[in-house]
C-alpha positions as CSV (number, residue, x, y, z in Angstrom):
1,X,179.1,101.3,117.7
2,X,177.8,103.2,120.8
3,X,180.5,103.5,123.7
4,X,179.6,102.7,127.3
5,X,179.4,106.2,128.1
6,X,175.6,106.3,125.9
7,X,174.8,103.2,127.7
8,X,174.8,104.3,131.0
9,X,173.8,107.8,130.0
10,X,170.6,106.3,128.7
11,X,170.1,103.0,131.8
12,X,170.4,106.4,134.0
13,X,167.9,108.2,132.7
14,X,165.4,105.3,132.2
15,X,166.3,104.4,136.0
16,X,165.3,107.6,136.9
17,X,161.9,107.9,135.0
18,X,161.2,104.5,136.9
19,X,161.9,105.7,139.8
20,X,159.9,108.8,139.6
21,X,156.9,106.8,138.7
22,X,157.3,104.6,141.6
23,X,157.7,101.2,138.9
24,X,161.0,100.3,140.9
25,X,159.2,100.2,144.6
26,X,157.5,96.0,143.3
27,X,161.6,94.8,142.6
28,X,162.9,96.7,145.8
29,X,160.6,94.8,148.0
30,X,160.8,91.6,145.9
31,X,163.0,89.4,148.4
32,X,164.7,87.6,145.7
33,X,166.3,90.7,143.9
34,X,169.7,91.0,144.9
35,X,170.8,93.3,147.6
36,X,173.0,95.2,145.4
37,X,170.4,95.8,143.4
38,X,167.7,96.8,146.3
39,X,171.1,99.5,146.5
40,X,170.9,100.7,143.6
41,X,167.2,101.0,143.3
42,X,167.7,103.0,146.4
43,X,169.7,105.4,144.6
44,X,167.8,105.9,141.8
45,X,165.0,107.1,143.6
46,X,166.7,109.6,145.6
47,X,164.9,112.8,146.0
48,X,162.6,112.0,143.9
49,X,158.4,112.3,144.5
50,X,157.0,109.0,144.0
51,X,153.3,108.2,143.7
52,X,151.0,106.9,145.8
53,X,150.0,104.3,143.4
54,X,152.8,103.4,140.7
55,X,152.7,104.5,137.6
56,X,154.4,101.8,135.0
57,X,152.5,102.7,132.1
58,X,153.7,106.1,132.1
59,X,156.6,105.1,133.1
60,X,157.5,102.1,130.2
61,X,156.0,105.1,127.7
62,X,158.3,107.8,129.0
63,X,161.7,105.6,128.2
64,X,160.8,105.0,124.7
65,X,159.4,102.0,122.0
66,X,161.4,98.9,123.0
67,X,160.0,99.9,126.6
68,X,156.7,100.3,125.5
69,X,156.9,96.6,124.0
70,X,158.2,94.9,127.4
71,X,155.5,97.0,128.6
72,X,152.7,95.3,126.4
73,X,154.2,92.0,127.4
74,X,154.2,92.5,131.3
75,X,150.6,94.0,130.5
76,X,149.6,90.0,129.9
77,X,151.5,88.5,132.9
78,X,149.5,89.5,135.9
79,X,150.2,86.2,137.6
80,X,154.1,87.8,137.6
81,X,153.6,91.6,138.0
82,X,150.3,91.1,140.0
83,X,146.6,92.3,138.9
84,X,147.4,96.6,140.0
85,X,150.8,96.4,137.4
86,X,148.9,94.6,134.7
87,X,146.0,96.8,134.7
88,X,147.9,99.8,135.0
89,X,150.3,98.8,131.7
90,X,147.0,97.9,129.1
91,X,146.6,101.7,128.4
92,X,149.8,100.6,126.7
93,X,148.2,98.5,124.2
94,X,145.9,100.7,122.6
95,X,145.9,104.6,123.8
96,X,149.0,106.0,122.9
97,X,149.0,109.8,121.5
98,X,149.2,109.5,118.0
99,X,151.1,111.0,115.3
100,X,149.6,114.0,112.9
101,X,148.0,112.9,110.1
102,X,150.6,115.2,107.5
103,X,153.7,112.7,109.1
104,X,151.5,109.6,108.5
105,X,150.8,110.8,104.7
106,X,154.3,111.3,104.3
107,X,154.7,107.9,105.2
108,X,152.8,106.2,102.9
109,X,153.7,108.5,100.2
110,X,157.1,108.3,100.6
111,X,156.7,104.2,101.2
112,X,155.2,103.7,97.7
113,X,156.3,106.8,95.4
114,X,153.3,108.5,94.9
115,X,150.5,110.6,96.0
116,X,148.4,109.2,98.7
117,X,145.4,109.8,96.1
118,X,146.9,107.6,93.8
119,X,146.2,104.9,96.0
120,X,143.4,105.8,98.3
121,X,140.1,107.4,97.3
122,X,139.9,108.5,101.1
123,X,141.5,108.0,104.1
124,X,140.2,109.3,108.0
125,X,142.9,111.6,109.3
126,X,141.7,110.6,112.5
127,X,143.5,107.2,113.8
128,X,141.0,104.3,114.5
129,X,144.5,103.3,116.8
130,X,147.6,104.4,118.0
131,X,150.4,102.2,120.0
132,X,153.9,102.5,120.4
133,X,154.8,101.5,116.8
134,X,152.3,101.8,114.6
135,X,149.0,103.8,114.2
136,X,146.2,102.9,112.2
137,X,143.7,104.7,110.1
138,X,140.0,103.3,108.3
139,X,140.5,104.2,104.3
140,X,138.7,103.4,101.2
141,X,140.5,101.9,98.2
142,X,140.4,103.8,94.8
143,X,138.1,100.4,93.8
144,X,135.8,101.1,96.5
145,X,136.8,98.8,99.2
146,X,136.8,99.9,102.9
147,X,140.5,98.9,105.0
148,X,142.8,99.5,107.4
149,X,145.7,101.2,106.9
150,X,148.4,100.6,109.6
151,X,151.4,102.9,108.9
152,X,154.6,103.2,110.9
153,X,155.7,105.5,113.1
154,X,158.3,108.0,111.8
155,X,161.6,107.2,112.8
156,X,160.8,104.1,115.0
157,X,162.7,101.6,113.4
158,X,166.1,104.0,114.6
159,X,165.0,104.6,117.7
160,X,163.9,101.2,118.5
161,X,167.4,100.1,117.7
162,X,169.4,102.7,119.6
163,X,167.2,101.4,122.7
164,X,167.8,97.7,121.9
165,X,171.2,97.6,121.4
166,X,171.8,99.2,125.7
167,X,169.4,96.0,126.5
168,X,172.0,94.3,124.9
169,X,175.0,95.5,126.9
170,X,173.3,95.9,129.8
171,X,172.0,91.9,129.6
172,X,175.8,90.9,128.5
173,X,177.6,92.5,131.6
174,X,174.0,90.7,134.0
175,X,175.0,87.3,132.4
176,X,178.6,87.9,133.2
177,X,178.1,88.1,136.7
178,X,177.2,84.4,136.5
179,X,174.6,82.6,139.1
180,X,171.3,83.5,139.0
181,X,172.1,86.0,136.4
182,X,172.9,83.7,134.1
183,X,170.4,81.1,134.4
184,X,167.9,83.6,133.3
185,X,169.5,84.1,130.4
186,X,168.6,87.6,129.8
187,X,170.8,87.9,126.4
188,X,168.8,85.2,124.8
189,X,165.8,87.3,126.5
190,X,166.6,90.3,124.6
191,X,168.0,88.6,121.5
192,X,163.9,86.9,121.5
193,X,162.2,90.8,122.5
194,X,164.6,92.1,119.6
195,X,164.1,89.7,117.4
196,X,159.6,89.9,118.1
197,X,159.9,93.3,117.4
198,X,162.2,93.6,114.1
199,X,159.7,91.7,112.8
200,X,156.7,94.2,114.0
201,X,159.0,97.0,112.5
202,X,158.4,95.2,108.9
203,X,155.1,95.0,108.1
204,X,155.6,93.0,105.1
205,X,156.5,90.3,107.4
206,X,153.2,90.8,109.7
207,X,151.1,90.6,106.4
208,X,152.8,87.5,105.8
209,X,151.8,86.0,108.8
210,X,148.2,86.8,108.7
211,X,148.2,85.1,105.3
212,X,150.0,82.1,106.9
213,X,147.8,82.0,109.7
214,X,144.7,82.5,107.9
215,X,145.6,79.2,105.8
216,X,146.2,77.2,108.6
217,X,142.6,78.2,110.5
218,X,140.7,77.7,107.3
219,X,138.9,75.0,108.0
220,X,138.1,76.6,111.9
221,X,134.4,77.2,112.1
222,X,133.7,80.8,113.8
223,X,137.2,82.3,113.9
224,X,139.1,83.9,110.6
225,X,141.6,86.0,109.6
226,X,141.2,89.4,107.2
227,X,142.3,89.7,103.9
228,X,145.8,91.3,103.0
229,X,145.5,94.2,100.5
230,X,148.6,93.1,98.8
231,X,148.7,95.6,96.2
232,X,148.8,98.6,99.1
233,X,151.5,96.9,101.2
234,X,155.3,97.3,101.5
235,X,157.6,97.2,104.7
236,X,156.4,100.6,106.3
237,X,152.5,100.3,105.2
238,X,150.0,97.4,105.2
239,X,146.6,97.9,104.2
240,X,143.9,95.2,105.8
241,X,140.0,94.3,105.4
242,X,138.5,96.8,107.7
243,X,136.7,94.6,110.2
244,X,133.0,95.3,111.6
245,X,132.6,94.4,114.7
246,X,132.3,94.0,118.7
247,X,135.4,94.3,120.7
248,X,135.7,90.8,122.3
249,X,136.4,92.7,126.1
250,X,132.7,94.6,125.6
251,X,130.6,92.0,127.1
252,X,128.0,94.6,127.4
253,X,127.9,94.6,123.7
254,X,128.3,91.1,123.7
255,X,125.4,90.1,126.0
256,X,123.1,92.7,123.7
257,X,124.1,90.9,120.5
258,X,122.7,87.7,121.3
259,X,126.1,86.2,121.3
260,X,126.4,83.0,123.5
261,X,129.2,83.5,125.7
262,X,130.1,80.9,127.2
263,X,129.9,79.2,123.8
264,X,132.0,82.1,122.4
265,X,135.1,81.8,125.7
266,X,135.1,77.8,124.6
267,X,135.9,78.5,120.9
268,X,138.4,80.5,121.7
269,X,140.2,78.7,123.6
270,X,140.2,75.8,121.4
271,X,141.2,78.5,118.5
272,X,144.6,79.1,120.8
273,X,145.2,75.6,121.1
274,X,144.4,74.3,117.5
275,X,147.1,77.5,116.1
276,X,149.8,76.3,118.8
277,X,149.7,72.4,119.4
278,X,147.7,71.5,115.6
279,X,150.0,73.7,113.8
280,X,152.5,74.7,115.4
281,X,152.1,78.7,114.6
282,X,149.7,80.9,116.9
283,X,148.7,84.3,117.0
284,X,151.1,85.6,120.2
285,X,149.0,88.8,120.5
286,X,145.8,87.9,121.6
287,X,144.6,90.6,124.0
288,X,141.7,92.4,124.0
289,X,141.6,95.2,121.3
290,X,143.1,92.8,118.7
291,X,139.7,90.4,118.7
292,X,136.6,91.7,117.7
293,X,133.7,89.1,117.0
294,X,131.5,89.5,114.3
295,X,127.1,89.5,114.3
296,X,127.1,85.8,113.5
297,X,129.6,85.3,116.7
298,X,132.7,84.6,114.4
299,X,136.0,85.8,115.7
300,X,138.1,88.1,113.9
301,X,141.5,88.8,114.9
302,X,143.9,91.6,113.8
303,X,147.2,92.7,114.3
304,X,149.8,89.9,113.8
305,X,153.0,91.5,114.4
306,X,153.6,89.2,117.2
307,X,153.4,85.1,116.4
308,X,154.9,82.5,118.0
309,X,156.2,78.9,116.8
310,X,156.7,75.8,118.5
311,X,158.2,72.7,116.7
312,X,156.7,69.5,116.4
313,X,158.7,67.6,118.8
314,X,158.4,70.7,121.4
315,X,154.0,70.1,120.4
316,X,154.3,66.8,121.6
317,X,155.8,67.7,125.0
318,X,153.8,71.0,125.3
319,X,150.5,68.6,124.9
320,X,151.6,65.6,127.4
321,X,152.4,68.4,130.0
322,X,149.1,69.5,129.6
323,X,147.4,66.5,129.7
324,X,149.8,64.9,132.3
325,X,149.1,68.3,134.8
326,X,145.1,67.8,134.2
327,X,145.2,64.1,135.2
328,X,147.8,64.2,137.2
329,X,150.4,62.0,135.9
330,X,153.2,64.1,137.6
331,X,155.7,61.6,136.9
332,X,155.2,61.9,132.8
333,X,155.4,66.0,133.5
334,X,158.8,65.4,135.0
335,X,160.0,62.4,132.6
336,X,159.1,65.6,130.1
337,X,160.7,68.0,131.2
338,X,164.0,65.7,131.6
339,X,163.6,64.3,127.5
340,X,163.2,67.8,126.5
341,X,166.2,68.8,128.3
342,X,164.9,71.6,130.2
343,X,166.0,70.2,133.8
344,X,169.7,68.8,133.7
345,X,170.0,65.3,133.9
346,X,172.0,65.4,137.0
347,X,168.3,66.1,139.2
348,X,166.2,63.4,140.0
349,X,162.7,62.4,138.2
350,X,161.5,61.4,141.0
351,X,162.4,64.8,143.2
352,X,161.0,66.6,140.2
353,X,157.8,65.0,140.2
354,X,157.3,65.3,143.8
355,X,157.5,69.2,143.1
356,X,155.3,69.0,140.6
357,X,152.9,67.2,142.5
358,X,153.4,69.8,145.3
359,X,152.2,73.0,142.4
360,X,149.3,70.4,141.0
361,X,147.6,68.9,143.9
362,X,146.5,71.9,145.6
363,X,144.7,73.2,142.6
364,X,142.9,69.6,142.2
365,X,139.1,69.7,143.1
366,X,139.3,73.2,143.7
367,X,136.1,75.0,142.5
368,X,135.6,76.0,138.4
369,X,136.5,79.5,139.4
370,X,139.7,79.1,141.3
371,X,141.3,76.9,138.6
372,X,143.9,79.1,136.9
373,X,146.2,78.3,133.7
374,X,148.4,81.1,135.4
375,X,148.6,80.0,138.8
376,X,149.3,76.7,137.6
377,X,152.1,78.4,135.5
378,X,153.1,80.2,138.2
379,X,153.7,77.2,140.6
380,X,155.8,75.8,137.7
381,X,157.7,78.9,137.3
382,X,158.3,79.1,141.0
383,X,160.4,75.5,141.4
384,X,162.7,76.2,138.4
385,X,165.4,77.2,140.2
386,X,165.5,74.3,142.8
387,X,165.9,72.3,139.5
388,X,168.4,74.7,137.6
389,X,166.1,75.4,134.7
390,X,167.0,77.8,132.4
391,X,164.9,80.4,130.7
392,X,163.0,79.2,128.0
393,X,163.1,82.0,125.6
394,X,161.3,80.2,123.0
395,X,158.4,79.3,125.2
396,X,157.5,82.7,126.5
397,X,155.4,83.8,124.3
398,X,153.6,80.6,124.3
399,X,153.5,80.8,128.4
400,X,152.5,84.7,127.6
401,X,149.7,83.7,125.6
402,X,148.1,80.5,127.4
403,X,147.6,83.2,130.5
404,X,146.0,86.1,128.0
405,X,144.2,83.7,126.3
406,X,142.3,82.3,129.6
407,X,141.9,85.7,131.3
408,X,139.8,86.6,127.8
409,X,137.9,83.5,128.6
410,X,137.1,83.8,131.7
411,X,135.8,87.7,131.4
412,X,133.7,86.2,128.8
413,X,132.8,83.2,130.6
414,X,133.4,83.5,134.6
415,X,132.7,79.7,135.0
416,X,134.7,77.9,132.7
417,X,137.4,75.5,133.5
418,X,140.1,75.5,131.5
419,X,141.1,72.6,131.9
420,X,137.6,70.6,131.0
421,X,137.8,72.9,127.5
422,X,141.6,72.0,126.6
423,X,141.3,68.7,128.0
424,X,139.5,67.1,125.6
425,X,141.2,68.7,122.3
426,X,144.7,67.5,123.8
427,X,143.9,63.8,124.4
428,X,142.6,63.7,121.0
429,X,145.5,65.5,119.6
430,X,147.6,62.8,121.8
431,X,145.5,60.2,120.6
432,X,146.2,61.2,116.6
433,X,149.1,62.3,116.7
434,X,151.0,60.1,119.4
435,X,148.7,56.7,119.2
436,X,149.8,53.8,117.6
437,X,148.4,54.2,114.1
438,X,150.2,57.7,114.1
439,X,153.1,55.8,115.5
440,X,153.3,53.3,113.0
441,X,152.6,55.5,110.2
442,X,155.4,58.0,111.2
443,X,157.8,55.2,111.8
444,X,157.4,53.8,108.2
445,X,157.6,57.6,107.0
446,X,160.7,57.9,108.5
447,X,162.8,54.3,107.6
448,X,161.1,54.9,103.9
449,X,162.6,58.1,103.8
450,X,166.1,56.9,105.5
451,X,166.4,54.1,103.4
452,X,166.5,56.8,100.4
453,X,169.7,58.1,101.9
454,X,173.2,57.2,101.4
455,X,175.0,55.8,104.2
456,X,178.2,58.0,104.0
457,X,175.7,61.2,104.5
458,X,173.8,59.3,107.3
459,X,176.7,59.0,108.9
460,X,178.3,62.7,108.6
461,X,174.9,64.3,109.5
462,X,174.5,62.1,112.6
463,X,177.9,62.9,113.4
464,X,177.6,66.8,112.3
465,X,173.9,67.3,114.4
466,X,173.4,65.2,117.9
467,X,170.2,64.6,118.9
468,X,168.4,67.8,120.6
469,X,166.2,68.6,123.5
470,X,163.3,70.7,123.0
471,X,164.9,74.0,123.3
472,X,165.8,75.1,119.8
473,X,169.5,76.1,119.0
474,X,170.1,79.5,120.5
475,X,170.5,82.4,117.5
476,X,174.0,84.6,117.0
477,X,174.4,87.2,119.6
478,X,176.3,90.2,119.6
479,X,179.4,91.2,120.8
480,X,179.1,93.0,123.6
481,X,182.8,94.0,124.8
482,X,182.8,93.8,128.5
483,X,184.1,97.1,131.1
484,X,186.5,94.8,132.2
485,X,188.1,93.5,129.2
486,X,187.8,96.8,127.7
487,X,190.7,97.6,130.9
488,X,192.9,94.7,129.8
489,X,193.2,96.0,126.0
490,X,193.6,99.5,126.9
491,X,195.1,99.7,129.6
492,X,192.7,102.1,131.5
493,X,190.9,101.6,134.7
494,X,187.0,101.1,134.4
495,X,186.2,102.5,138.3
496,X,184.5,105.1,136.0
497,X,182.0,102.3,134.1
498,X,181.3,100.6,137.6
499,X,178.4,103.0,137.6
500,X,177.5,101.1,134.2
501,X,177.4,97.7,135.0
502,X,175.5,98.7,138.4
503,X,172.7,100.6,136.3
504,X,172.5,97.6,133.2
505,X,172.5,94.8,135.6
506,X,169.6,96.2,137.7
507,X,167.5,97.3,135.4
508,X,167.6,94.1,133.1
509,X,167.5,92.1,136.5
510,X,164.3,93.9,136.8
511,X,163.1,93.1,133.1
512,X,164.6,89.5,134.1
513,X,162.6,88.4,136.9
514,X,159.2,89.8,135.6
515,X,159.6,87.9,132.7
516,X,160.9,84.4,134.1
């Protein structure tokens, strides 16, 4: 296990590459970021040259993968790191250097036990794409068939976890501290980031879930999934239909193909919503280099290392917010928010709706263009902590994605209104799924199916899980053994780890409030 001295040797140099690239001066001048941290920003900084203009790409790159990943995700939420940081972090997504062709043939070779030509009749040494975990490269199939080999980066998965696991003890001795600390919850944070990211690191699993995904979007006219080259696949290598195609953020391209765009912005965000409130299961990953749209104007999407899952009771409050925000039944949102347990019951509906009103009103009758599924995310982000909301973890990627979802729209399609495309598909969705035929049919479902049951197991089951709110049951965290009840079992004074718990708590109170 690594010792609290590698921890703060490693939250002191990554302080310092921020510092140098001027990424700490937004949190320093954040008024909400706690003096002591403002200090310690402060400190980190000195003597160095900073920037004119901050650079947090190179920054986020220069600490190392699991940086490079909170990178991608801040790279989405312009509406929390404002337009410059987001802008500045894409070159994140899809222009890292790449690795030399002779480590990536290792790779493979090494992945499957045999020569690359066993299973390739070619491949380009030159990457089609590199980013901060994998890189991939166009092939052609010993039976002929063109693809997409995305191959691992060598030595990733250990570094990744080396990084991860000082997130970890930095977020455990934040939480500590208590307050505001803790009601961002940045262990569950990092437990969700880690847990998002294991799953990139095995590309079994990402093949998996484009195979899941592309089932449930089968019957989805104009959007599709490519097929998984099963044969040529195993945890380090996963071989894809090589996909033909516009990149959805070249509207030049677009415009020249005949494609109807506003037709095209529409469809996709009905795509997002029918893979997150229909099924339950979205693609989490949605910016621009991973859609490409085909000649006939069908969207393909690639690269599904990232997917997000909402249960079905969670679906049916994710879809009355919706609907209650766009037609302004303020008290549902709140009555909502208090079934689903995200607000304690000790605040008022009442109070709650009142601030909700106070985020939805102004936006109402606003012009097509100044509607905004961010700002409107923003607002509700922004009264949390009057309400003592915790973090969400599970919903962040869901929150990530509405906002990267409607800023492709909107590029695509200046004028449309989000809320007159969703608005529709979720009162239908209400209608089906929430109306009294669905009610009655789920009703007789359920008592058919408890009636099967014996009573004694009824009873230990009720007894054994209580009813739950709509934040799913929080996953194992480490141990994280704290500086100061490492002094009370050894007997030795920690003044020498105060440096420690200084560095971890300000830099994953940075991480912290960009993401909540």
């Amino acid at each position: 296990m690594t010792g609290p001295t590698t921890h703060l040797i490693r939250l002191l140099r990554w302080g310092r590459i921020l510092a140098k690239h001027g990424a700490l001066r937004g949190i320093e001048q954040d008024r909400n970021t706690p003096a002591p941290v403002k200090r310690l920003f402060r400190l980190a900084r000195l003597g160095t040259f900073q920037p004119r203009v901050p650079d947090y790409a190179g920054a986020f790159q220069a600490i190392g993968p699991a940086a490079i990943k909170l990178g991608q995700t801040l790279a989405t939420r312009p509406d929390l790191v404002g337009e410059e940081a987001a802008h500045n972090l894409l070159s994140l997504q899809d222009s890292l250097p790449p690795v030399p062709f002779a480590a990536i043939r290792a790779e493979i070779e090494a992945s499957f036990g045999k020569p690359l030509e066993d299973l390739f009749a070619s491949v380009d040494p030159v990457p089609v794409g590199a980013a901060s975990i994998a890189q991939v490269h166009k092939g052609v199939t010993s039976d002929g068939r063109t693809v997409a080999i995305k191959v691992l980066r060598p030595g990733i998965r250990e570094k990744f976890a080396a990084d991860i696991e000082t997130y970890e003890w930095a977020a455990a001795h934040l939480e500590a501290l208590g307050g505001e600390a803790a009601r961002l919850r940045p262990r569950l944070v990092i437990a969700n980031l880690k847990r998002w990211t294991m799953r990139e690191l095995d590309l079994r699993r990402e093949a998996a879930s484009a195979s899941e995904l592309a089932e449930a979007m089968k019957g989805f006219e104009g959007y599709r999934i490519p097929e998984i080259d099963w044969d040529r696949t195993n945890g380090r290598v996963m071989t894809i239909e090589w996909i033909d195609g516009i990149k959805i953020s070249n509207r030049a391209a677009l415009e020249a193909s005949g494609v109807d765009l506003p037709d095209l912005a529409s469809r996709l965000v009905i795509a997002f919503l029918t893979q997150a409130i229909s099924h339950g299961y979205f693609h989490a990953d949605m910016h621009q280099g991973n859609l490409f749209v085909q000649d006939d104007g069908t969207i393909v999407a690639i690269d599904f290392g990232i997917m997000g899952r909402i249960d079905r009771r969670a679906r049916y409050w994710l879809a009355e917010i919706l609907y209650g925000l766009t037609t302004g039944n303020y008290r549902r949102v709140a009555e909502i928010h208090f079934e689903a347990q995200y607000v304690p019951s000790y605040h008022s509906v009442d109070e709650f709706a009142t601030a909700l009103r106070a985020v939805g009103e102004p936006m109402r009758g606003k012009p097509v263009a100044e509607l905004s599924v961010g700002q409107m995310l923003d607002g509700l982000f922004a009264i949390t902590r009057d309400f003592d909301m915790q973090t969400q973890p599970h919903l962040l990627l869901l929150q990530k994605t509405m906002v990267m979802v409607e800023g492709l729209a909107t590029a695509l399609n200046p004028g449309i209104n989000m809320w007159d495309v969703s608005g529709p598909f979720v009162k239908n969705w209400i209608r089906d799924e929430l109306g009294p035929e669905a009610a009655l049919a789920d009703r007789l479902k359920e008592d058919t199916e408890t009636l099967l049951r014996l009573p004694g197991l009824i009873r230990r089951l009720e007894e054994k899980f209580p009813p739950k709110g709509g934040a799913p049951e929080a996953p194992p965290l480490p141990e994280v053994e704290l500086v100061w009840d490492r002094r009370r079992t050894t007997g030795r004074g920690w003044g020498g780890y105060l440096l420690t718990l200084l560095a971890g708590g300000g830099l994953t109170w940075a991480a912290m409030r960009l993401w909540s």
